[in-house]
C-alpha positions as CSV (number, residue, x, y, z in Angstrom):
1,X,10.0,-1.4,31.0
2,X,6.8,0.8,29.5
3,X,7.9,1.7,26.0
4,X,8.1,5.8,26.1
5,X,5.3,7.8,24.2
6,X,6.6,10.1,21.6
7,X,3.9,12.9,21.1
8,X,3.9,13.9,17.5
9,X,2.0,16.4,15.7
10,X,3.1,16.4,12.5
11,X,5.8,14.2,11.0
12,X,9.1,15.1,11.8
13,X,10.7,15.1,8.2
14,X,13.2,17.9,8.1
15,X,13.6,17.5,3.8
16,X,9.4,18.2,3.7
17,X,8.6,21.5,3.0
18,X,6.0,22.8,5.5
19,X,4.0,24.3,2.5
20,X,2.9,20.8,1.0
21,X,0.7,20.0,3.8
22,X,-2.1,19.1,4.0
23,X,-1.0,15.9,3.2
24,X,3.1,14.7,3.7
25,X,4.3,11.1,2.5
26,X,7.1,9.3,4.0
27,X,8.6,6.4,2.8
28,X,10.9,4.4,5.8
29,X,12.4,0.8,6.5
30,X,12.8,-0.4,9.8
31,X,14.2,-3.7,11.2
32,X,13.7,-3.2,14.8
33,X,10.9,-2.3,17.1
34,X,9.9,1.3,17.4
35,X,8.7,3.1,20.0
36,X,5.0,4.0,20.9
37,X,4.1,7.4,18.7
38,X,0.7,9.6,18.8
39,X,-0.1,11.2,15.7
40,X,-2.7,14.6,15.2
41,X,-2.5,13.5,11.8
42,X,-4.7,10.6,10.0
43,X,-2.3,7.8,9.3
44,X,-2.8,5.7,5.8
45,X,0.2,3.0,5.5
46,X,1.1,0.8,2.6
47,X,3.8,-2.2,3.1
48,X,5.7,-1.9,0.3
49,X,8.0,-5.4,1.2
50,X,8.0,-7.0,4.4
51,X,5.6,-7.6,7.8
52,X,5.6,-5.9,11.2
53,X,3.2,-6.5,14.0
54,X,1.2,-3.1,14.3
55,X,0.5,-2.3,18.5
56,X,-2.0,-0.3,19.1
57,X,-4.2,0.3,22.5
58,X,-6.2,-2.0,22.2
59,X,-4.2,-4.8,21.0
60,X,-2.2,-5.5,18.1
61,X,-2.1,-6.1,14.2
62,X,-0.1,-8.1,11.3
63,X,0.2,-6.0,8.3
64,X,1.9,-7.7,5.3
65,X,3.2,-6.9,1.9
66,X,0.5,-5.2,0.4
67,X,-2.0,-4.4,3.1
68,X,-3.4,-0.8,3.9
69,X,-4.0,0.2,7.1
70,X,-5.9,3.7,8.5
71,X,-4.5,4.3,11.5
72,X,-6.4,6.9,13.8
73,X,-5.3,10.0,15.0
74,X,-5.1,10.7,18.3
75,X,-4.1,7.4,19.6
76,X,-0.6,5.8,19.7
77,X,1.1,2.9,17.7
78,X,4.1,1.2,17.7
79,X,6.1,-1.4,15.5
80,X,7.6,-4.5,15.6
81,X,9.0,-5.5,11.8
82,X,9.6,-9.3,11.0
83,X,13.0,-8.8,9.9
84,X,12.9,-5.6,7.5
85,X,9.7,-4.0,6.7
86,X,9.5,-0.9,3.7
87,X,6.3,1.3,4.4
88,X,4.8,4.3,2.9
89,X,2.8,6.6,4.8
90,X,0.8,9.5,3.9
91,X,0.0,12.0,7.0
92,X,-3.4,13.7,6.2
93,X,-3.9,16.7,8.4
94,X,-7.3,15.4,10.3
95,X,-9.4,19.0,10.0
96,X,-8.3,18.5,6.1
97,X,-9.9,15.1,5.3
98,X,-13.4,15.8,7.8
99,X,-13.7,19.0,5.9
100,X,-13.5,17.4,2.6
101,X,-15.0,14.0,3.9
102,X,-18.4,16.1,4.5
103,X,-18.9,17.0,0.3
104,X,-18.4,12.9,-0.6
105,X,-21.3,10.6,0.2
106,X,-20.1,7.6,3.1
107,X,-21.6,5.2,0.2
108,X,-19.1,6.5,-2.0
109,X,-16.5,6.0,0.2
110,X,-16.2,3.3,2.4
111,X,-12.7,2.6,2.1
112,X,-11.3,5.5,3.9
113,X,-13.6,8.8,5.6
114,X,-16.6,5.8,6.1
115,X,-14.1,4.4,8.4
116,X,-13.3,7.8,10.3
117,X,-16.4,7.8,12.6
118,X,-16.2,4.7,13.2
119,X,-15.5,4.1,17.2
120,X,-12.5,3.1,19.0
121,X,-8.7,3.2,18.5
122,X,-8.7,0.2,16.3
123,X,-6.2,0.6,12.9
124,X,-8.3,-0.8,10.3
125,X,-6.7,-3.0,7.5
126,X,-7.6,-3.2,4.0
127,X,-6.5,-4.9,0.8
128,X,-6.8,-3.1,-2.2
129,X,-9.4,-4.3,-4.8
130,X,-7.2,-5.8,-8.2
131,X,-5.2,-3.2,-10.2
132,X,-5.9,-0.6,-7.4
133,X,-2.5,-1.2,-5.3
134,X,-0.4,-0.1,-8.7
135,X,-2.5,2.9,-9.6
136,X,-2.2,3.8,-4.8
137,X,1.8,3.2,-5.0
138,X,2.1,5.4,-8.3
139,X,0.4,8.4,-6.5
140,X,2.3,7.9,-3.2
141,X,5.1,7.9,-5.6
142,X,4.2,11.4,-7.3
143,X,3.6,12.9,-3.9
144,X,7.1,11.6,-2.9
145,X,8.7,13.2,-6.1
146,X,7.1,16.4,-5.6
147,X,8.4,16.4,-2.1
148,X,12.1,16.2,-3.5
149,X,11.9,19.0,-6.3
150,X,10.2,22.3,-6.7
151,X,6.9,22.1,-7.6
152,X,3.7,24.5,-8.2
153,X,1.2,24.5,-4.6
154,X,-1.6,23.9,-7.7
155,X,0.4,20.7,-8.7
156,X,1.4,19.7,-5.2
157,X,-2.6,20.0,-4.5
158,X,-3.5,18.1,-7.8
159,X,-1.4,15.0,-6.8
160,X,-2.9,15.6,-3.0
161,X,-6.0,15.2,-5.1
162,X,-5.1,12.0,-6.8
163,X,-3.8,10.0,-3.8
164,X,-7.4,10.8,-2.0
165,X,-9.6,9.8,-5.4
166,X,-7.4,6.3,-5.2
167,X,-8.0,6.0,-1.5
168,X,-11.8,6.7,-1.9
169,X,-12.9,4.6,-4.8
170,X,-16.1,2.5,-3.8
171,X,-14.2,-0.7,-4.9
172,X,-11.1,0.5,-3.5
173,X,-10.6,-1.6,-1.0
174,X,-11.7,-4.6,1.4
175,X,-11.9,-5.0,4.6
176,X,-10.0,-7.9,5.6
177,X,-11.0,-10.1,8.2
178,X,-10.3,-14.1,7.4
179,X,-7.5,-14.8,8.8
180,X,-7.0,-17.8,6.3
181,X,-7.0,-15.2,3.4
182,X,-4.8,-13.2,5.6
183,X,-2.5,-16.5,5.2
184,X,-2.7,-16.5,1.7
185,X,-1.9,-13.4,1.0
186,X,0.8,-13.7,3.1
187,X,2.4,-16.7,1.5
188,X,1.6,-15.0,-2.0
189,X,3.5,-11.6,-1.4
190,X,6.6,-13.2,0.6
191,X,6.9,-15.9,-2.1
192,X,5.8,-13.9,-5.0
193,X,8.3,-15.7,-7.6
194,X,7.8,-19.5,-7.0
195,X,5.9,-21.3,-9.4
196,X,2.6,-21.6,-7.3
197,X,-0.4,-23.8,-8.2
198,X,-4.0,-23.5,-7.2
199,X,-3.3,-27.2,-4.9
200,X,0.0,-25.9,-3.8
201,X,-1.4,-22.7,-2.0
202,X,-4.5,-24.8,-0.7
203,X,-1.9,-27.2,0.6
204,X,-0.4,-24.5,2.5
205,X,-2.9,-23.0,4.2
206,X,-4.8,-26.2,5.3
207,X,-7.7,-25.6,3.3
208,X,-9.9,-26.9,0.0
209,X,-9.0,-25.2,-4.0
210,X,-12.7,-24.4,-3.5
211,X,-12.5,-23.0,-0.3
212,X,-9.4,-20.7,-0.9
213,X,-11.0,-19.7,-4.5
214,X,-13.8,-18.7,-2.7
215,X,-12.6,-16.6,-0.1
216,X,-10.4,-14.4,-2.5
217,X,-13.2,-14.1,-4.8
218,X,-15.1,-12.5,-1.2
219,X,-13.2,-10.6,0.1
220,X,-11.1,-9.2,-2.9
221,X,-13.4,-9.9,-6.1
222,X,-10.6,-11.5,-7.9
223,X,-9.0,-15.1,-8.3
224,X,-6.0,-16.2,-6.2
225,X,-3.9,-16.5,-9.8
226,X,-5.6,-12.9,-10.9
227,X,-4.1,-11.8,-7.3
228,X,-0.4,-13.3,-8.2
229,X,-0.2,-11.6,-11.0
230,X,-0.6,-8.2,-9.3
231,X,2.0,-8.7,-7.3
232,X,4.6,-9.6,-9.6
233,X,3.1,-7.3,-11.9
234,X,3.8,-4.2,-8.8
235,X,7.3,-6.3,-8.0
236,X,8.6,-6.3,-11.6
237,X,7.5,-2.1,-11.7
238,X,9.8,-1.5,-8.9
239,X,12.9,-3.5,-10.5
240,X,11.9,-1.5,-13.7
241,X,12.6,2.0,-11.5
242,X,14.9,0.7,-9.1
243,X,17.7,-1.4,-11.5
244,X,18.9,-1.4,-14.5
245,X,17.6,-4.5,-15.1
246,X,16.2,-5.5,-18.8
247,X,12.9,-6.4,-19.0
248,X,13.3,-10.0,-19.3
249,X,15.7,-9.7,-16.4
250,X,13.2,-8.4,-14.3
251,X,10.4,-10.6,-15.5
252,X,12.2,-13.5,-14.5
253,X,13.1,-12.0,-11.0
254,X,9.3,-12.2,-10.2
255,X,8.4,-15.5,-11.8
256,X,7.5,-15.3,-14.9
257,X,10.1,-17.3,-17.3
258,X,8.4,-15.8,-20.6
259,X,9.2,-12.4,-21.3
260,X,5.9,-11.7,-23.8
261,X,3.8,-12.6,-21.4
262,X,5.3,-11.1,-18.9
263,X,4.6,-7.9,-21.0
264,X,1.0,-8.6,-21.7
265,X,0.2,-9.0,-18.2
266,X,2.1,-6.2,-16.9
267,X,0.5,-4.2,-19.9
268,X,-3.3,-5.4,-18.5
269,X,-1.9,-3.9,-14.6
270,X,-0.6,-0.9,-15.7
271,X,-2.5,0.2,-19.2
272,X,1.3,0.6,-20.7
273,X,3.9,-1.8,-21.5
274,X,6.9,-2.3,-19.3
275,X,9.4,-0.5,-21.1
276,X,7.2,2.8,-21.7
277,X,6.6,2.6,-17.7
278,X,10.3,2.9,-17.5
279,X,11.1,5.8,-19.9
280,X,7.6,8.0,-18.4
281,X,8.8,7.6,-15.1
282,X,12.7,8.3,-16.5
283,X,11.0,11.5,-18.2
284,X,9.6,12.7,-15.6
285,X,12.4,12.6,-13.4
286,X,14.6,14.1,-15.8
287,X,11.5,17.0,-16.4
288,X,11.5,17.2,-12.3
């Protein structure tokens, strides 16, 4: 049987209050397929945890842990999670981002209005150039906060302003297209805390160290260990918000059996050490 069409205008998110559009984020988990949905709004979707097979018009796409995809507005998508998948999407009213899109140069950003003119209904995936997925998920984060307590329109506009600069860097993001990096990444994120090797991940995808070296270095301009750390760098953040978890708790969670360097390299991800991540985001809750 034809899946139904659910024709959407906006985002249909009751606790949203109608005067923080232009831009709305939503963050959902689903574990079974949804149904097809058309969207006036310009779709930008972060996995957060999980996969789900993206369907779209013309086909379909797997988006994993950690990929970005631009859907389209105007044409319809539906999902179909592997198991449980956690995204967050931001809806950007369409008229909003051309208007805007027209006073930043297309050289100077690729990532996200280059890809608006771009033809057909096609989502575009990205993955996010290293330390750029931290800095995304923090602003969807302050947009999401904002959406929960009472805010000032000039703040609510300030951290509209934020998520767009992060989505519009020049070395925001990467097209991805290899679909043996898109393995990779794949194995990376899902198994984020084993103790993984350069020969262990070429092992699993088939290929050459050189060869999988080499293709990360392409496509994201950083090494497949440089790429590991990210993650469980973003992995341990969430524990350190989401648990009560000690920091060497939560270091060992993601992999990493030494708690000092688990520090320093959290430290090089997100400019500030794990435990002052905790108590500004704690502060700011409390200040919310």
């Amino acid at each position: 049987m034809k899946e139904p069409l659910t024709n959407v205008l906006l985002p249909d998110a009751p606790a949203i209050r109608p005067n923080l559009f232009p831009v709305v984020v939503r963050r959902a988990t689903h574990s079974g397929p949804t149904g097809r949905v058309l969207f006036a709004a310009t779709k930008v979707m972060m996995v957060n945890a999980g996969a789900t097979t993206l369907k779209h018009q013309s086909g379909e796409l797997k988006a994993v842990e950690g990929d970005v995809i631009l859907l389209r507005p105007g044409h319809w998508y539906s999902g179909n999670p592997s198991g449980s998948v956690v995204t967050t999407t931001a809806y950007i009213d369409t008229a909003f981002l051309h208007e805007h899109a027209r006073w930043i140069p297309k050289s100077a950003a690729p990532a996200l209005f280059g890809s608006l003119d771009q033809c057909g209904s096609n989502p575009v995936a990205f993955r996010l150039s290293s330390g750029r997925l931290p800095r995304l998920d923090s602003a969807f984060r302050a947009l999401l906060d904002s959406q929960q307590h009472e805010v000032s329109p000039l703040r609510s506009l300030s951290l509209v302003a934020g998520l767009l600069d992060e989505l519009t860097q020049s070395d925001a993001a990467i097209l991805v297209g290899d679909e043996a990096l898109r393995r990779a990444v794949a194995i990376l994120v899902e198994q984020f805390d084993q103790p993984w090797t350069l020969d262990a991940l070429a092992v699993s995808v088939a290929m050459s160290r050189s060869q999988i070296s080499r293709l990360f270095r392409k496509h994201l301009h950083i090494s497949p260990a440089e790429f590991l750390r990210h993650e469980r760098a973003r992995r341990m953040a969430d524990l350190l918000l989401s648990s009560g978890l000690s920091v060497e708790e939560a270091a060992r969670q993601v992999g990493w059996l030494d708690a000092s360097h688990a520090s320093r390299t959290f430290r090089r991800v997100y400019r500030v050490s794990p435990q002052q991540y905790r108590r500004a985001h704690e502060q700011h809750s409390r200040a919310a």
